[in-house]
C-alpha positions in Angstrom: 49.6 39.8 -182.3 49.2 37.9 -185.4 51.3 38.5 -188.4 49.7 38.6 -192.1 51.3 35.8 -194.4 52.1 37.1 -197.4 52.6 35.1 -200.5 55.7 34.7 -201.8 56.8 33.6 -205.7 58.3 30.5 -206.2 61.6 32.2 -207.2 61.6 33.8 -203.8 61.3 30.8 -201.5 64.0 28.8 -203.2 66.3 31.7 -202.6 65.3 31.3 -198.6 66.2 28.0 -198.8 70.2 28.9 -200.3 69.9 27.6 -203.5 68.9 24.2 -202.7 66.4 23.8 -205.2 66.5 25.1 -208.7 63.8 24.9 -211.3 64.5 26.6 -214.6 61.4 27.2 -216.8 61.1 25.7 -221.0 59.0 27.7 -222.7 58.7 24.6 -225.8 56.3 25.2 -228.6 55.2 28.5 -227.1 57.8 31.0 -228.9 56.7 34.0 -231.0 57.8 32.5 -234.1 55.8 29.8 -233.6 52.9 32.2 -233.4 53.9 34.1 -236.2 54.3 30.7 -238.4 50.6 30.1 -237.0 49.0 32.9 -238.3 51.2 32.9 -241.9 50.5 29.4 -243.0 46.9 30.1 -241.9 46.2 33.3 -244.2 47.9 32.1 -246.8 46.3 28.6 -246.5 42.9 30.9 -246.6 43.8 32.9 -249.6 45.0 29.6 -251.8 41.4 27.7 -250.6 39.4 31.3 -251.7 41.0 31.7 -254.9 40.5 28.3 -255.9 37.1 27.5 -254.8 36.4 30.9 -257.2 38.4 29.4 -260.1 35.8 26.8 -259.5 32.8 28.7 -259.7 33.8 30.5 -262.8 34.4 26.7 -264.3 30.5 26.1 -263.5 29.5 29.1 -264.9 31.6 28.8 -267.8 31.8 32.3 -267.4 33.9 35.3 -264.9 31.1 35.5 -262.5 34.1 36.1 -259.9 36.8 38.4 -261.2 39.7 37.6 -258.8 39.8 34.4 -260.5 39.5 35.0 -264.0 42.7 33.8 -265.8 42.8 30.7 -263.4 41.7 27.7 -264.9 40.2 25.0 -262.4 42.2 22.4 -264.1 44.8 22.2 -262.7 46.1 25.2 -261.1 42.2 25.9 -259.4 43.2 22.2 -258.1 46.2 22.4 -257.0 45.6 25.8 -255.0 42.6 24.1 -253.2 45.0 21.6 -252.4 47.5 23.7 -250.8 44.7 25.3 -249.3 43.5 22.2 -247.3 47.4 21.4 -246.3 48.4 24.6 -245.3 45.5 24.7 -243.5 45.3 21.3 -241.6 49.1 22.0 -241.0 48.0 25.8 -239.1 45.3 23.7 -237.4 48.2 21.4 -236.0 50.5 24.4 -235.0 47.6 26.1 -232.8 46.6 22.7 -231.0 51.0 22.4 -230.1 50.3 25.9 -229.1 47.4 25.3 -226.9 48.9 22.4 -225.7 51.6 24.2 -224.9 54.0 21.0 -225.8 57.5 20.7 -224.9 56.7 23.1 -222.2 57.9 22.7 -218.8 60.7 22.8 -216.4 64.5 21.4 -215.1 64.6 20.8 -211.6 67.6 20.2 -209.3 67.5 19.6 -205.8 70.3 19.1 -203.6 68.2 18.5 -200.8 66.7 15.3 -201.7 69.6 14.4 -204.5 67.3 14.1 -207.4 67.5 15.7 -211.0 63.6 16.0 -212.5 63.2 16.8 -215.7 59.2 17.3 -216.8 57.8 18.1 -220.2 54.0 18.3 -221.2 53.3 15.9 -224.5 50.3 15.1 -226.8 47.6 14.9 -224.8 46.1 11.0 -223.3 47.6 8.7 -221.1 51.3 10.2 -220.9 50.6 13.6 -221.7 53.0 14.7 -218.5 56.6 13.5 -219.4 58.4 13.1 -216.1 62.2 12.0 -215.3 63.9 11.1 -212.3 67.5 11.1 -211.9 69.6 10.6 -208.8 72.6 12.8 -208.3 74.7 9.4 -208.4 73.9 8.7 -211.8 74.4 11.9 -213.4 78.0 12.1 -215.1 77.6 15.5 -215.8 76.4 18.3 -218.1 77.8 19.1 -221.4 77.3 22.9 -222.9 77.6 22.4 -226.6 78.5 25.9 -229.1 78.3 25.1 -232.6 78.1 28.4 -235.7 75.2 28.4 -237.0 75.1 30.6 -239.5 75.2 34.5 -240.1 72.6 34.8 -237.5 74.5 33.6 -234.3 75.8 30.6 -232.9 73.3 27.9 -231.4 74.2 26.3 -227.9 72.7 23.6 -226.3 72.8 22.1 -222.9 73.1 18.1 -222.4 72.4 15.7 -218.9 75.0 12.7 -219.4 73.5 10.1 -217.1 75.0 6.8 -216.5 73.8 4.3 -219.4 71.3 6.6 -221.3 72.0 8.9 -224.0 72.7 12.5 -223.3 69.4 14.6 -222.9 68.5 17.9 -224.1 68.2 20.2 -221.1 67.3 23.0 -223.6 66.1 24.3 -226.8 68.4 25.0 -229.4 69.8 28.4 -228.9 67.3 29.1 -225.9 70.2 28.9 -222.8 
């Protein structure tokens, strides 16, 4: 008789395999703060471009055709929000493409069966948008945990590779372990 195969997560088959391999998931850019920065900056960068592009109408008409804007004067504070219209909103436009990137996103791999240490990241997107690092087990010193107080809010901790004639790298966000 034939048996169905069924599929298994990736989590799953590693643990068939003892342990051998482990692959531990960065989430990068993708945090809901990140999001909620997104959205902010963009509203408000919305607001700032709406209330000065009305000071400006009301400066053509040289009368309150829009009353929202009535005590702002074009020059300079109609100006100067417009401004901070365009930045905040170029600068929401630049958060939501690291979002849909996903940057910074990817994963720690060690494998004992092979001897290797791969660390991968996504980047900007082109030539070396996939970031990818090889390490043997012979070169790796070791792995430093690092606890520092941050401030009222909890302590930050980050997790270092110390390979053989390299600088230690950042196996984690801060505060993410």
């Amino acid at each position: 008789m034939f048996r169905k195969h069924k599929l298994f997560p990736l989590s799953y088959l590693l643990m068939i395999e003892k342990n051998k391999i482990r692959r531990y998931p960065i989430s990068g850019a993708r945090s809901l703060g990140n999001f909620f920065w997104t959205i902010i900056i963009f509203s408000g960068s919305i607001g700032f471009l709406f209330i000065g592009f009305c000071s400006y109408l009301n400066y053509i008409n040289n009368k309150g055709v829009l009353p929202i804007a009535e005590n702002i004067q074009f020059f300079p504070q109609g100006l100067v929000m417009i401004f901070y219209g365009l930045l905040g909103f170029f600068l929401s436009f630049y958060l939501s493409l690291t979002l849909f990137w996903s940057l910074g996103s990817g994963f720690n791999e060690f494998n004992k069966c092979e001897g290797y240490v791969r660390i991968f990241r996504w980047g900007f997107p082109g030539e070396d948008r996939r970031v990818n690092f090889y390490y043997s087990w012979d070169d790796i010193l070791g792995i430093r945990v690092q606890f520092q107080q941050a401030n009222a809010f909890g302590n930050q901790s980050r997790i270092f590779l110390q390979v053989k004639g390299q600088k230690e790298i950042p196996l984690t966000n801060i505060g993410e372990p």
